[in-house]
TIGUVO-596063 format. One record per residue (C-alpha): chain; residue number from 0; residue in one letter; z negated, x, y. Coordinates in nm, 4 decimals. Example, Ala and Ser with C-alpha at 12.3 -4.5 7.8 and 13.67 -1.06 7.14 Angstrom:
2
 kette  nr rest       up     east    north
     A   0    A  -0.7800   1.2300  -0.4500
     A   1    S  -0.7140   1.3670  -0.1060
END
This chain:
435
 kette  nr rest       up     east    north
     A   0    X  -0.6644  -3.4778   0.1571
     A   1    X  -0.5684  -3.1528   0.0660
     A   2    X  -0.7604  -2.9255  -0.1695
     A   3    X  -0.7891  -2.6130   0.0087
     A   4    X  -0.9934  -2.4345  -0.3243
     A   5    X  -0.8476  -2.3410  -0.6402
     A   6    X  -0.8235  -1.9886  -0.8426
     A   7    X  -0.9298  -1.7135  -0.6310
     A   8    X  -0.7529  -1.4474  -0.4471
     A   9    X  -0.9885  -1.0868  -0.3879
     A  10    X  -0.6142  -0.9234  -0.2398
     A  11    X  -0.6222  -0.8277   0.1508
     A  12    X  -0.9852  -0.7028   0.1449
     A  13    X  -1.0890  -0.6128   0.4282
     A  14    X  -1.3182  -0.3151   0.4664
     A  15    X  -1.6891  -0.4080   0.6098
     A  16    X  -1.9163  -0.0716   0.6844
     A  17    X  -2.2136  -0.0618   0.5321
     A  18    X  -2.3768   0.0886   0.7963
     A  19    X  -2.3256  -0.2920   1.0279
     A  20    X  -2.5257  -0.4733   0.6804
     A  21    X  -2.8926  -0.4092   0.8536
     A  22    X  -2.9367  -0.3729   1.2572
     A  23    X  -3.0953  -0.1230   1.4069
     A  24    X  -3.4558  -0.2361   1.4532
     A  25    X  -3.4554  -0.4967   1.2109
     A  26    X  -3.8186  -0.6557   1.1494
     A  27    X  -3.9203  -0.6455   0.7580
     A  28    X  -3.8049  -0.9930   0.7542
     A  29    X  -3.4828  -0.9431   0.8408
     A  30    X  -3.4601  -0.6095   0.6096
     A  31    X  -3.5634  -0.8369   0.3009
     A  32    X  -3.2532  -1.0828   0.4070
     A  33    X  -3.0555  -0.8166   0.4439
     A  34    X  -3.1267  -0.6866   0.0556
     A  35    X  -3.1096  -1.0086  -0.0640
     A  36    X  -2.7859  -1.0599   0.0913
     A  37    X  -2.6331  -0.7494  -0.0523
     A  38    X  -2.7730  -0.8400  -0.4016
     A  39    X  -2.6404  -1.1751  -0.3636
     A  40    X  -2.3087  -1.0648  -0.3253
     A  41    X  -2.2694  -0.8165  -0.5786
     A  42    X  -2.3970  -1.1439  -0.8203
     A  43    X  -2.1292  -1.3477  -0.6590
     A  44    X  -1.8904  -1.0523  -0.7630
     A  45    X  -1.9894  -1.0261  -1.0762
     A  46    X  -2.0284  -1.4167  -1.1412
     A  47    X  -1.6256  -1.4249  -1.0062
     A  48    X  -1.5454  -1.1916  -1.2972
     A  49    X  -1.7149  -1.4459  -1.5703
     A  50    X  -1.5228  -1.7686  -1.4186
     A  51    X  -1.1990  -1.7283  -1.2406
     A  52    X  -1.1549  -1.8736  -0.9435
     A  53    X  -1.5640  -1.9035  -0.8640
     A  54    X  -1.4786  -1.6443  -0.5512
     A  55    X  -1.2489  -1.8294  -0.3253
     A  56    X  -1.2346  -1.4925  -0.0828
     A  57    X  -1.3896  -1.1539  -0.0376
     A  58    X  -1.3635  -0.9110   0.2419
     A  59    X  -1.6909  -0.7255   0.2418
     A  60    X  -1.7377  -0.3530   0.1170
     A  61    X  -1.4809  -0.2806  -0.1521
     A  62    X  -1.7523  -0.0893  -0.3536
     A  63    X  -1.8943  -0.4254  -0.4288
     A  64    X  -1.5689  -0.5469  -0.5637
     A  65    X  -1.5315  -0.2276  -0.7528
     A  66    X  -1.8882  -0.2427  -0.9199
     A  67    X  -1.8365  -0.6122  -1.0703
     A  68    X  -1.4764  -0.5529  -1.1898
     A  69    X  -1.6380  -0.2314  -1.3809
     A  70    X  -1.9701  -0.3906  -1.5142
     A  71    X  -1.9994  -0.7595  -1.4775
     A  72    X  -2.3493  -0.8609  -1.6246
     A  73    X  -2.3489  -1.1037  -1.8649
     A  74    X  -2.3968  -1.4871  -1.7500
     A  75    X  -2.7358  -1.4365  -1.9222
     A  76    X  -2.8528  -1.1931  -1.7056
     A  77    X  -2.6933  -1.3502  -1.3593
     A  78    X  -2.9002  -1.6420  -1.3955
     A  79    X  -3.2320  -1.4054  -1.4131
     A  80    X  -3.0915  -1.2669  -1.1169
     A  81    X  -3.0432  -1.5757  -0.9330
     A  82    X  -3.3649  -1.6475  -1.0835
     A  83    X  -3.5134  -1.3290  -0.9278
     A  84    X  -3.3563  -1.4026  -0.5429
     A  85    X  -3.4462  -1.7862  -0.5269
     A  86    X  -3.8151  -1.6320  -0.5996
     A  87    X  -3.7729  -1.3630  -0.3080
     A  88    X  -3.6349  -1.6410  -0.0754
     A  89    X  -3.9066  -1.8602  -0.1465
     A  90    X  -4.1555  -1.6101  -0.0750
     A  91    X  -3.9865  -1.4409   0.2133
     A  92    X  -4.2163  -1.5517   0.5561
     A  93    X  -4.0595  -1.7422   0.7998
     A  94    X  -4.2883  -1.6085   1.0447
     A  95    X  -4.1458  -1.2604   1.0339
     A  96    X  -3.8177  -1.4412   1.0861
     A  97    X  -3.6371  -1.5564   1.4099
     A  98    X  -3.5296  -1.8897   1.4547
     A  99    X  -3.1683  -1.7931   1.3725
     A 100    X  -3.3146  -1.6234   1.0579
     A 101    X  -3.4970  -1.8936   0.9341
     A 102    X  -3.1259  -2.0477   0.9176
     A 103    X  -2.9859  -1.7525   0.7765
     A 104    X  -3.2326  -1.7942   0.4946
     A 105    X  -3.1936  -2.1723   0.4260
     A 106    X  -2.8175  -2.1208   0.3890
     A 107    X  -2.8862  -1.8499   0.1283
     A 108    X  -3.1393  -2.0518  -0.0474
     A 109    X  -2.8710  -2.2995  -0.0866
     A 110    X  -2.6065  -2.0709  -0.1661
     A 111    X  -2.8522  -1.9035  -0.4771
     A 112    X  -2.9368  -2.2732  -0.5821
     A 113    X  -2.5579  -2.3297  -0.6141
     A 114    X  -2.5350  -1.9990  -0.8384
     A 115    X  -2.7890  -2.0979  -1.0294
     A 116    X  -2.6571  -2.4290  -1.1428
     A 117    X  -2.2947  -2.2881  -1.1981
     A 118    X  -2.4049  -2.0138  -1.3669
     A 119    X  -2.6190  -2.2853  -1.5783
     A 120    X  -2.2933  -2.4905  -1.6744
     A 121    X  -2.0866  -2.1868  -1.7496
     A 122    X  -2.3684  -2.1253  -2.0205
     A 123    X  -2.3473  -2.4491  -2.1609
     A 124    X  -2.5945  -2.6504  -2.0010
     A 125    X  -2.4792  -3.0505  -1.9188
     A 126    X  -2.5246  -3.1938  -1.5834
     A 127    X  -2.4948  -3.5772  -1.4408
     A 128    X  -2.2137  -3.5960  -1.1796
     A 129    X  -2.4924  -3.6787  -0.9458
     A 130    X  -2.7128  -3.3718  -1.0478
     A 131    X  -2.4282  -3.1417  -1.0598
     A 132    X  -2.3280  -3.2394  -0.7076
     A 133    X  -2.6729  -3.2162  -0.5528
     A 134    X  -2.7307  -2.8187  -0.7107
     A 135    X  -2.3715  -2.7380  -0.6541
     A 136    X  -2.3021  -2.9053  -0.2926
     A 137    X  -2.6559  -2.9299  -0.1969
     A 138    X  -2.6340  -3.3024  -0.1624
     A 139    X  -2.6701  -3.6053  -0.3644
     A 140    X  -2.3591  -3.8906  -0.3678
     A 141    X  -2.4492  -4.2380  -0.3492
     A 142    X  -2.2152  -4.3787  -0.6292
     A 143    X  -2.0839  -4.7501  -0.5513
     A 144    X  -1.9578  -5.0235  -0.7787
     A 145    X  -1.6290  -4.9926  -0.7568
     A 146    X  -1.5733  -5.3627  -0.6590
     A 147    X  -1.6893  -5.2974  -0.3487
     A 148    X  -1.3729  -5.2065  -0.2593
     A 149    X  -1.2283  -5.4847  -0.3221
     A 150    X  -1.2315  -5.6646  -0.0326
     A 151    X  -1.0427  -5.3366   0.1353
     A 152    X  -0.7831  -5.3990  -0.0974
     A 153    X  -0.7094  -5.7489  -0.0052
     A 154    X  -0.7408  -5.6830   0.3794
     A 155    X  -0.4499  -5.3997   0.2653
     A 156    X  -0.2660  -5.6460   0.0749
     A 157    X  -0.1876  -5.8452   0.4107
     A 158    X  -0.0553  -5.5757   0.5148
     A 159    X   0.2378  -5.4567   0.3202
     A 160    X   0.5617  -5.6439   0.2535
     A 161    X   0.6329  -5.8260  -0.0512
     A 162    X   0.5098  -5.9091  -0.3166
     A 163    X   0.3257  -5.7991  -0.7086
     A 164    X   0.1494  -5.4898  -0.7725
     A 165    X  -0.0295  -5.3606  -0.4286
     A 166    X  -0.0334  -5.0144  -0.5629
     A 167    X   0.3222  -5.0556  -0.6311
     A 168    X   0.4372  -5.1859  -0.3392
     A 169    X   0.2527  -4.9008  -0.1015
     A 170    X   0.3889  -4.6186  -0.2791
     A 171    X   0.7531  -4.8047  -0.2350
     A 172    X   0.6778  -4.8365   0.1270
     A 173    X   0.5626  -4.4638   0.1729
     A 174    X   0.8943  -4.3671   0.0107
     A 175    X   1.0311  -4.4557   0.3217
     A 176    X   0.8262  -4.1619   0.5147
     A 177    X   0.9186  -3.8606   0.2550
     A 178    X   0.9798  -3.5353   0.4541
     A 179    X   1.3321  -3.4814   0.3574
     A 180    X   1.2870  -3.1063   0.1395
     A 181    X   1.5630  -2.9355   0.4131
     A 182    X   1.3442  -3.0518   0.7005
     A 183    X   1.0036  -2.9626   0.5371
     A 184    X   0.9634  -2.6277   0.7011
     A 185    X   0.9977  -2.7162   1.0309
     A 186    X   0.8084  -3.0224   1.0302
     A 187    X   0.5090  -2.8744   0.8855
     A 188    X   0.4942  -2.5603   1.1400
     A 189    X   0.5352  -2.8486   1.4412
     A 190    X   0.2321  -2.9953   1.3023
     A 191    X   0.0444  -2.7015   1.2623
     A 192    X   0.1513  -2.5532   1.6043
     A 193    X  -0.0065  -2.8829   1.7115
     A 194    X  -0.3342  -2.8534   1.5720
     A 195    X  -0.3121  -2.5095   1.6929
     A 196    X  -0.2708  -2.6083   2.0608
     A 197    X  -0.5593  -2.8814   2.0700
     A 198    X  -0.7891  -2.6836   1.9231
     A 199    X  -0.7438  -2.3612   2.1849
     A 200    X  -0.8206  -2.5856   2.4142
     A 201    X  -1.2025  -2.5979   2.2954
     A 202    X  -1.2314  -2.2935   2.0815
     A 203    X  -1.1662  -1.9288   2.1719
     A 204    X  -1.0039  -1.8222   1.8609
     A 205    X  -1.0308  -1.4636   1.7197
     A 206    X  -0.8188  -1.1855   1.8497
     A 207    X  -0.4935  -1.1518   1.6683
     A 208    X  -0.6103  -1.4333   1.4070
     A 209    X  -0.2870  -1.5414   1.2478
     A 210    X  -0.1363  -1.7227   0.9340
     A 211    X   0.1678  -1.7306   0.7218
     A 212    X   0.3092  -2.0479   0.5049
     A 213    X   0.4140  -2.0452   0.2333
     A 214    X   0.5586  -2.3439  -0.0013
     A 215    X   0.4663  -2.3542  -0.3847
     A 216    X   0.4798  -2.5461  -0.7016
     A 217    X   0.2662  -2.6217  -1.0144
     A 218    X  -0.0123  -2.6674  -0.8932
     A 219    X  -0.3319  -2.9173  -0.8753
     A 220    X  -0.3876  -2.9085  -0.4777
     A 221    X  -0.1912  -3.0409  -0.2086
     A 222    X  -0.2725  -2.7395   0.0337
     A 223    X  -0.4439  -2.4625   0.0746
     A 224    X  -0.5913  -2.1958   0.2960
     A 225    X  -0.6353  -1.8360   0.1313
     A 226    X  -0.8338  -1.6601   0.3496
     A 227    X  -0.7099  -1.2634   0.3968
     A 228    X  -1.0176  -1.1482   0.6380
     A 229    X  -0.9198  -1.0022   0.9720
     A 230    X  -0.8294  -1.3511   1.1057
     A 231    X  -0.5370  -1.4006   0.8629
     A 232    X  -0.4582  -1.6704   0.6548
     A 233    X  -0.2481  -1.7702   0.3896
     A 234    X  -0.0897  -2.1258   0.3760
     A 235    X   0.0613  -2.2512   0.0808
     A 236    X   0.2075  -2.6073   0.0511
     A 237    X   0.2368  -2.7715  -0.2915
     A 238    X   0.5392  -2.9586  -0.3277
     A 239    X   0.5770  -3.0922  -0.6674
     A 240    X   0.5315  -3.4330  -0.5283
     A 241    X   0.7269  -3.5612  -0.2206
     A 242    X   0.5111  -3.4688   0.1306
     A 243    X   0.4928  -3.8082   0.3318
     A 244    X   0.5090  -3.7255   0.7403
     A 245    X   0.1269  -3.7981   0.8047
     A 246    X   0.0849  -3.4812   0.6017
     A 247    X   0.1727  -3.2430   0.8388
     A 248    X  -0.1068  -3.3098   1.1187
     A 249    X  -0.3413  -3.3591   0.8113
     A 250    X  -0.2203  -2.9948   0.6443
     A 251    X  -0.2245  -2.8370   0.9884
     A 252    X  -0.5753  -2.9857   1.0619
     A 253    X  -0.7046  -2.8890   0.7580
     A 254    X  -0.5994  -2.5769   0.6383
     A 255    X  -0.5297  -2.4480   0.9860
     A 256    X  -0.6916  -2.5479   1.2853
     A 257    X  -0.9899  -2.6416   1.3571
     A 258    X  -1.0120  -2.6578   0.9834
     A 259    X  -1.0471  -2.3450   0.7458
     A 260    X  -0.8560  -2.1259   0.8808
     A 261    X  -1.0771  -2.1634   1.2252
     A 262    X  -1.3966  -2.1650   1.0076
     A 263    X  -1.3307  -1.8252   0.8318
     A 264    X  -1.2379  -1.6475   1.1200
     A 265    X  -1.5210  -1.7828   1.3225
     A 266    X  -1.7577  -1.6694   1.0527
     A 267    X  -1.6414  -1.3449   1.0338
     A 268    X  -1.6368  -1.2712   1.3760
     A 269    X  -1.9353  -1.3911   1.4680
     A 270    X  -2.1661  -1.3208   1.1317
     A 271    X  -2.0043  -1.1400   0.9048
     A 272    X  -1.9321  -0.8689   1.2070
     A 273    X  -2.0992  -1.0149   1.4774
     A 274    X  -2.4654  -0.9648   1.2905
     A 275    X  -2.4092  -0.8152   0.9539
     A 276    X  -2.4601  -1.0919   0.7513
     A 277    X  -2.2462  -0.9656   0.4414
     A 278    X  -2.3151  -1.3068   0.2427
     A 279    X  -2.0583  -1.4528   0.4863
     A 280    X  -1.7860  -1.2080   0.3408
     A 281    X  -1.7977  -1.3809   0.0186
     A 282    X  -1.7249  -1.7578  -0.0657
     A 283    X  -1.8532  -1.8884  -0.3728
     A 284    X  -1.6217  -2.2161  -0.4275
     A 285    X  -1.9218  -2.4006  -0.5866
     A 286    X  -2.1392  -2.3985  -0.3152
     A 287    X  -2.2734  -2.5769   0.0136
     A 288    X  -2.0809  -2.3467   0.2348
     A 289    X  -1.7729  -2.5879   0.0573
     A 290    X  -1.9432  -2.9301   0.1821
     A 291    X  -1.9203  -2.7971   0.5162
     A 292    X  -1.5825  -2.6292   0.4791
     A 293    X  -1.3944  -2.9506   0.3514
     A 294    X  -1.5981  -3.1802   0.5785
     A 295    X  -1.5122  -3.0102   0.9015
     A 296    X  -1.1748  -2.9307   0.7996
     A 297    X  -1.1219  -3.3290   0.6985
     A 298    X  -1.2831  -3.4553   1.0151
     A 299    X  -1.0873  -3.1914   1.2358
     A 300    X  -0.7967  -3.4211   1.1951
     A 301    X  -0.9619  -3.6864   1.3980
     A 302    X  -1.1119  -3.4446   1.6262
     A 303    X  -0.8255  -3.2791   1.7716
     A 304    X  -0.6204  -3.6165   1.7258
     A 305    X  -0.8784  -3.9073   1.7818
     A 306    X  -0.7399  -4.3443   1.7623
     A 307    X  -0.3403  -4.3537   1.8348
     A 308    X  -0.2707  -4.0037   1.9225
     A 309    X  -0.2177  -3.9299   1.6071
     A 310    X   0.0845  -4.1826   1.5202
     A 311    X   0.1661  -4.1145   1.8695
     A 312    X   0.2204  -3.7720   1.7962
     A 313    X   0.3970  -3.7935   1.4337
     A 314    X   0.6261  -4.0841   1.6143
     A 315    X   0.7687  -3.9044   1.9314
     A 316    X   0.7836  -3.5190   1.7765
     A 317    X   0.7714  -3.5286   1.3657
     A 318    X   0.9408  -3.8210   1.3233
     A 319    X   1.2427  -3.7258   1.5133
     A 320    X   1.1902  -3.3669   1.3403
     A 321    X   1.1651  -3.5464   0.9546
     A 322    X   1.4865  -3.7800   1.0411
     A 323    X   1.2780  -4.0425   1.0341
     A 324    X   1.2466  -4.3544   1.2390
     A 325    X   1.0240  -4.3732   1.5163
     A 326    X   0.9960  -4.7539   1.5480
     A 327    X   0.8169  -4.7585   1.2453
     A 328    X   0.5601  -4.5365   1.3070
     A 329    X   0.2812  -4.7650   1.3864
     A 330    X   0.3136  -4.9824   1.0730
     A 331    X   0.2669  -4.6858   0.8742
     A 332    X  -0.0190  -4.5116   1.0978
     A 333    X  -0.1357  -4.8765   1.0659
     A 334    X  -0.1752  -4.8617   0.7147
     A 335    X  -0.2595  -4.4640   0.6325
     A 336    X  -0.5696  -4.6116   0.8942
     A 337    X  -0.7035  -4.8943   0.6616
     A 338    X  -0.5796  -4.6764   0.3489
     A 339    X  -0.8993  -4.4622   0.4699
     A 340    X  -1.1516  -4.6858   0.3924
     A 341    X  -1.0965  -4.6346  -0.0085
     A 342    X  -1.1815  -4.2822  -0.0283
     A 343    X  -1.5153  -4.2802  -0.1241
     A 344    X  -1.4056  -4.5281  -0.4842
     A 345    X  -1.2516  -4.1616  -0.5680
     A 346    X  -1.5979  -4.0383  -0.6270
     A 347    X  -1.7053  -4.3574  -0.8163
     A 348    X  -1.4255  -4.3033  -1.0681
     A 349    X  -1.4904  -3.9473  -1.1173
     A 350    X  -1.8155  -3.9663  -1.2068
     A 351    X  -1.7447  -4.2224  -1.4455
     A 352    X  -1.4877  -4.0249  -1.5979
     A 353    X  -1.6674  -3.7036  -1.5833
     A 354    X  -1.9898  -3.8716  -1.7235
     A 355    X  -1.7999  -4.0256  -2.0196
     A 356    X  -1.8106  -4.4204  -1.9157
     A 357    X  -1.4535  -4.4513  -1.8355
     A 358    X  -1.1527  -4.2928  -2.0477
     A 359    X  -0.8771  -4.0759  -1.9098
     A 360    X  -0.6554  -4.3837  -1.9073
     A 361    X  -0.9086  -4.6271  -1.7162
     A 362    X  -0.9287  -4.3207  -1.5192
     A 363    X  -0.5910  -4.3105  -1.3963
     A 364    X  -0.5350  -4.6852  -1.3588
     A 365    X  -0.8395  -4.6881  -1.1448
     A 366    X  -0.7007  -4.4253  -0.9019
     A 367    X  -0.3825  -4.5726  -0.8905
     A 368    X  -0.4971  -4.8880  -0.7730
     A 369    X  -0.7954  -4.7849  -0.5476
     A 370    X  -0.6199  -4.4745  -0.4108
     A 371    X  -0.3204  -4.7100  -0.3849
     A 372    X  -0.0752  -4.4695  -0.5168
     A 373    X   0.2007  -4.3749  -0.7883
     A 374    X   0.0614  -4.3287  -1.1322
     A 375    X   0.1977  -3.9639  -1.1705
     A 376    X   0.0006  -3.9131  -0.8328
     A 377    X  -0.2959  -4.0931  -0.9794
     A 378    X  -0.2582  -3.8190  -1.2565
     A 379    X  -0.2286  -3.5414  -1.0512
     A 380    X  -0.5577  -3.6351  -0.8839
     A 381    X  -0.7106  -3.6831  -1.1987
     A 382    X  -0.6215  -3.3001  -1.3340
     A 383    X  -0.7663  -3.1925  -1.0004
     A 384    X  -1.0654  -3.3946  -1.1194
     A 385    X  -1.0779  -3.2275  -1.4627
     A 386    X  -1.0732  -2.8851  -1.2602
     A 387    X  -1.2800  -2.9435  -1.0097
     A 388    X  -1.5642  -3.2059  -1.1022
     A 389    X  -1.8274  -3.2419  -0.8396
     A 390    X  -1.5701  -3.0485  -0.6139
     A 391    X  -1.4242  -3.4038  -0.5221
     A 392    X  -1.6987  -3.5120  -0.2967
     A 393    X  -1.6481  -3.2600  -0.0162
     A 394    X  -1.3509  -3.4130   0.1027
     A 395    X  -1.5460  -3.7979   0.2103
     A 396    X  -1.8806  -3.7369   0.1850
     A 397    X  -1.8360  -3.4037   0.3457
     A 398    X  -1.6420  -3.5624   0.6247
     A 399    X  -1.8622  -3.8958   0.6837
     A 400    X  -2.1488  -3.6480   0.6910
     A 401    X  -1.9885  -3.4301   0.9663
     A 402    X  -1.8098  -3.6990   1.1647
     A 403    X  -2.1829  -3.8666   1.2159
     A 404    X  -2.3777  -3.5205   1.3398
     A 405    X  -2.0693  -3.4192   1.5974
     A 406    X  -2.0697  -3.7595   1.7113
     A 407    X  -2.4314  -3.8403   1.7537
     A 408    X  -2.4087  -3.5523   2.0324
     A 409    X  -2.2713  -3.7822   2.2548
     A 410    X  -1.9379  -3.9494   2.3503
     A 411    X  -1.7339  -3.6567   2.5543
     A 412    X  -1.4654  -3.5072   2.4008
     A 413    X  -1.6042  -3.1592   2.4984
     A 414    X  -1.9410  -3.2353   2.3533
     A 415    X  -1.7687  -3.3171   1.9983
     A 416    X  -1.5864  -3.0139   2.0303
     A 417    X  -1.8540  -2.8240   2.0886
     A 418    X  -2.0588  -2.9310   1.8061
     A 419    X  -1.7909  -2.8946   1.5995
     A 420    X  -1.7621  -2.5104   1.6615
     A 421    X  -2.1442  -2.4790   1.5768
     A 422    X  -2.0438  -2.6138   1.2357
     A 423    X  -1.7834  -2.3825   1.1454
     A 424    X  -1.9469  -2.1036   1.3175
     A 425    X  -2.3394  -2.0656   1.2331
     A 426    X  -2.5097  -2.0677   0.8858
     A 427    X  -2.4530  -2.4837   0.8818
     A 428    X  -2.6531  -2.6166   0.5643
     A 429    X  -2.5626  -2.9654   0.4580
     A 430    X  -2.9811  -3.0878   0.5718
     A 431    X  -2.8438  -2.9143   0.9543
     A 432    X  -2.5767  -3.2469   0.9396
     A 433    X  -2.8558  -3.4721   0.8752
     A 434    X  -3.0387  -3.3131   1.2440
END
């Protein structure tokens, strides 16, 4: 995958009324939300100030943004104040609270839990990958012996030519499917015009939404979406490594449509302005809202391009695109298919690593030869990994998690897609995948 979080950006804020934060006729309920809300992201704010990068975006009232670059608390006093809303939360009545309410204040009991356990770690305290996960992400990973993926391996081995080193011999064979640097551009835009296209034909996408790309270097993501507010995104493209040709229906997917780009603009139409729910114009990186974010946005690739439609794609309008040859598009699709089934033995090695039972070398071996890949790739995951931590399970988990609650509504390609814009549209907690 792509990681589509890194160091925030607050530029391109844009300006929400205070006046649309509590409706007209609000019950006492929904009043206490509303406060806790505001309060919530003023801590957000101010947490953002203490760790760069903790705000991914911001485009709620500019005062807020003002107030925590003036006077940022301490991290001492943030935690009593995520202290102080988990305590209003859990005391706030549900039955003063409309069903959509009641969701409204789940997803902000989750997003406070997050705060409090980041806020915890930037003061020191020490978490297990699996307990930093579950109060960060709001779920807990199931961590497998990495030998179980060992029978993957040799199923993969049968599939590419030659000889030796497996890991070796893929990355030689995905040489062959580099997007050439002069043809990057256009091959990319293709892919996300693509995306673009099959997802309009479920979604009604915000008026005017729109995006710009942009290609970068130096850093520890593949992609990325920066949100802007107003429907506008920015996507960058990391190219210090070479961009293989499945990467531009994965990017597009992703970072576009129906991945984050779709997901921000969704919520900010439809909760951010549609109700006044000014948590939504904030986006804490460590935090549920991310499970869901990277989950949808990973399993939007096989929504909008579900089986052979995919290679089918890539082989009769990227390929020609890349200079590339289109005979061989299945063998590869063949193999970026069974390569799939290893991406959960990324989580196993990083929380060995992170919890100190593997070394940075073992590290980097190991995600060479389960991620089947270069060593300087293997290291470039692994500084993402250093970065990022418990980050790294949003990508599978997040995706197996909302691949099986889409699908379980039914077969139809209609009904998927219409799950899927519930997702990325209402106050989805990672317990809502498990309905």
């Amino acid at each position: 995958m792509t990681f589509r979080h890194a160091a925030a950006s607050l530029a391109a804020i844009a300006t929400l009324s205070l006046g649309a934060i509590s409706p007209a006729l609000a019950s006492p309920g929904s009043e206490l939300l509303d406060k806790i809300a505001v309060d919530f992201v003023r801590l957000t704010l101010e947490a953002g100030e203490r760790e760069p990068g903790y705000v991914d975006a911001y485009y709620g009232p500019r005062e807020y943004q003002t107030a925590a670059k003036l006077a940022p608390r301490p991290v001492s006093v943030l935690r009593k104040e995520a202290d102080r809303l988990q305590d209003l939360l859990a005391h706030a009545p549900d039955k003063q609270l409309t069903a959509d309410q009641r969701r409204r204040k789940l997803f902000l009991k989750g997003q406070v839990k997050a705060a409090q356990t980041r806020l915890a770690m930037l003061a020191g305290d020490k978490f297990s990958f699996q307990d930093e996960a579950q109060g960060l992400f709001g779920v807990r990973p199931a961590i497998k012996p990495l030998n179980t993926y060992d029978p993957i391996l040799a199923r993969l081995d049968k599939l590419v030519p030659g000889k030796g080193d497996l890991a070796a011999r893929v990355d030689a064979f995905q040489a062959n499917y580099v997007i050439p640097t002069d043809r990057l551009e256009p091959v990319m835009k293709a892919g996300i015009a693509a995306c673009k296209a099959k997802t309009e034909e479920h979604i009604k996408l915000p008026e005017g939404e729109r995006f710009d790309l942009s290609f970068v270097t130096k850093k520890p993501w593949s992609g990325y979406n920066w949100y802007q507010g107003g429907a506008h995104s920015l996507i960058e493209i990391n190219t210090d490594l070479p961009i293989y040709i499945s990467r531009a229906l994965d990017l597009g997917c992703h970072e576009g449509y129906p991945g984050h780009h779709v997901l921000n603009a969704l919520l900010e139409e439809k909760l951010t302005k549609g109700k006044g729910w000014v948590e939504f114009s904030v986006y804490p990186l460590f935090s549920p809202q991310s499970l869901i974010a990277e989950g949808s946005a990973n399993y939007g690739i096989a929504l909008a391009f579900p089986g052979k439609t995919k290679t089918d794609f890539e082989r009769d309008k990227l390929y020609p695109l890349a200079g590339l040859d289109p005979k061989t598009a299945a063998a590869y699709g063949a193999l970026m298919d069974a390569k799939a089934a290893l991406a959960q033995s990324e989580i196993t090695i990083a929380a060995a690593y992170l919890d100190g039972k593997m070394t940075k070398p073992q590290a980097v071996k190991a995600l060479a030869k389960y991620g089947l890949t270069s060593v300087a790739r293997a290291e470039k995951r692994l500084s993402f990994i250093e970065a990022y931590r418990a980050y790294i399970i949003n990508y599978s988990l997040g995706q197996d998690l909302v691949r099986a609650h889409v699908e379980r509504t039914g077969k139809s390609e209609s009904a998927r897609w219409a799950a899927m814009e519930r997702v990325i549209s209402e106050p989805t907690t990672p317990a809502d995948l498990a309905k």
